[in-house]
N, C-alpha and C positions, 0 to 999 in steps of 0.2 A: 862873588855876585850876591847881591841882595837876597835875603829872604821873602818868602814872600808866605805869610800865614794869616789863616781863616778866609782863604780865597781857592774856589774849586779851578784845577790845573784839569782841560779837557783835549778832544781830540775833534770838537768844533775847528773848522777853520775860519781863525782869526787874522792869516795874512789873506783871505778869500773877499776881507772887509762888510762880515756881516757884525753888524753892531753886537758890541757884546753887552750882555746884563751882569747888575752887580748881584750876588748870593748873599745869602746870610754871613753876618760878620764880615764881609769887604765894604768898605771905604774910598770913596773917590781922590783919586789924585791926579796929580797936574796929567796936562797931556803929556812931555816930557817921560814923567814915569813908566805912564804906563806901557808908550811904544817900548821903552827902553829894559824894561820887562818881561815884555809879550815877546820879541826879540830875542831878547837873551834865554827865554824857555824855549823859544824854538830851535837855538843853538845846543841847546844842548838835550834833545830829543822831543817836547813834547812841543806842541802845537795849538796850545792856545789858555790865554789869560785872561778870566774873566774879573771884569773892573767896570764900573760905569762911566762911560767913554761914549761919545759919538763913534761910527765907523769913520778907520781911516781911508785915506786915497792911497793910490798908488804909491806915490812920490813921498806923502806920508810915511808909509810904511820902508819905500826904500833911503830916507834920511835916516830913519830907525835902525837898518843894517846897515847902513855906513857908520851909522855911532856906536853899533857893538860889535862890527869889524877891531875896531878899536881894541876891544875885550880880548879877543881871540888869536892878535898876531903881537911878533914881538919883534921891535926891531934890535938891530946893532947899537951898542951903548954908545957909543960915538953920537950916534941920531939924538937917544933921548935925551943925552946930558948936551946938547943946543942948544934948547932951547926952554923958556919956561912955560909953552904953550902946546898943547895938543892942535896943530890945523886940518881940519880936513876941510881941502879946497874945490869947487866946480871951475871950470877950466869953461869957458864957452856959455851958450846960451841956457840962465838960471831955472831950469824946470822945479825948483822948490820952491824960491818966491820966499816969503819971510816965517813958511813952517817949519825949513829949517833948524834957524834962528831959537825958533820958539821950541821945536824939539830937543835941542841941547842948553840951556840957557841954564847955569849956573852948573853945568858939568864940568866933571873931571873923569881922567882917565889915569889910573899910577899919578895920582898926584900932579898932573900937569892938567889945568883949565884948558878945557876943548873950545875953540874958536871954530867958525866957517868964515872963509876968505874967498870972495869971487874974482877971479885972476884971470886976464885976457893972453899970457903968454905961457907957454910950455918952460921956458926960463925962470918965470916965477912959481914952479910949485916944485924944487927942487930942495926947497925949505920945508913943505908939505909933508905930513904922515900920509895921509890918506887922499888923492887926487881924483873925483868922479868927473870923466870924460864928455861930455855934452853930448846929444846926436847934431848939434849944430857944427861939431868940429871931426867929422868924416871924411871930408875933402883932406884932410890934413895927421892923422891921426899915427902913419909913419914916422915923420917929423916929430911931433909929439914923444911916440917914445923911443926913438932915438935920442929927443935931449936926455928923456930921464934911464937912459941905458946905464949908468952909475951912481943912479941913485937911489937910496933906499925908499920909497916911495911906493905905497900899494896903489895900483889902477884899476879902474872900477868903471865901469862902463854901463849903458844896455846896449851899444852899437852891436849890427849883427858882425855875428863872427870875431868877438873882440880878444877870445881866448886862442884863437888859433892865429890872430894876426900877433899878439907880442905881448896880450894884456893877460890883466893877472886873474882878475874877476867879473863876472859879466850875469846881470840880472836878467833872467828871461823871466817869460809870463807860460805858467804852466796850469792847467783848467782856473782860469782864473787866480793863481798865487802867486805872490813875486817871488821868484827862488831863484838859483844862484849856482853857475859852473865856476872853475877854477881851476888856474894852469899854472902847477904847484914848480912846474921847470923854473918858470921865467919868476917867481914870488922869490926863490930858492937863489936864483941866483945873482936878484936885487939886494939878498944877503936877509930875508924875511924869513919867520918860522911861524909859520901858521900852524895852531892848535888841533888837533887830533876831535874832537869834539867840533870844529868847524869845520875841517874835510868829511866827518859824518854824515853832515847834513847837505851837502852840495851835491846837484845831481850828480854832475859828475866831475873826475879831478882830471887833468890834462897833467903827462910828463914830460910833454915835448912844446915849444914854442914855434916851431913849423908846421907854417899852412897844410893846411889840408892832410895832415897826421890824423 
């Protein structure tokens, strides 16, 4: 993970989306960086990166944790040597729009250019790293992962109940922050190894993929 020096690391909340200020000796950078930063110090204990940044949105901030999910899991080698692209895919109706885009945009992950792919079928993200579920595809969302039942493929939601229905990861809104459960059964045995350092921070880890456990 990137260093980050002459920039004060606090206990502001910066996923709460109050604008942050730049300190002595910090330097502005792209919007990219600095979710991609703020993020990845949140993963791994602390809670906020001051940079001179407009505040993010929501969707903002959770494009940010899908692109340091990335950081944090490790698939089967099979997966990585696939292909020469990092994708994380939205599956359904695009609630990021082109921040996305512009949040990852000359990224890489282990050496593989991070792409986002907006895909209309459960069939097509079977190619996917990282798959964020829509709340426009709830009617259907069995189906769903039942096709990616064999595949290594992280799912990522904010649908309610997305951890206890079969998925792997599930953004809720807590006093205003976007944070994040996780149902370490069904990650485990899509054949994914999630980081010690990102089960930390998750409110809570789920062992079982049955409802209402």
């Amino acid at each position: 993970m990137a260093k980050v020096r002459e920039k004060h690391i606090c206990e502001t909340d910066v996923l709460r989306w109050t604008p942050p200020q730049c300190v002595a000796g910090g330097r502005p950078g792209r919007f990219s960086q600095f979710m991609a930063l703020a993020v990845a110090w949140v993963l791994v204990g602390a809670t906020c990166l001051h940079a001179q940044q407009s505040s993010p949105t929501e969707y903002e901030v959770k494009a940010a944790y899908l692109y340091n999910f990335g950081k944090f899991v490790e698939w089967p080698a099979k997966v990585t040597a696939a292909s020469d692209f990092f994708s994380i895919c939205v599956l359904g109706e695009d609630p990021f729009g082109s921040t996305f885009d512009a949040a990852i945009a000359g990224e890489s992950i282990n050496g593989k250019k991070v792409v986002v792919k907006r895909i209309t079928k459960p069939q097509d993200a079977v190619s996917c790293r990282i798959l964020f579920i829509s709340s426009s595809e709830e009617g259907r969302l069995q189906e769903i992962l039942a096709v990616l039942d064999k595949a290594s493929v992280l799912t990522v939601s904010d649908l309610s109940q997305f951890t206890r229905r079969g998925g792997m990861i599930r953004f809720v809104m807590e006093a205003n922050r976007v944070r994040f459960e996780v149902n370490l059964t069904t990650a485990e045995h899509a054949g994914l190894t999630l980081s010690s350092q990102l089960l930390k921070v998750a409110i809570s880890v789920r062992r079982s993929s049955q409802a209402g456990d």
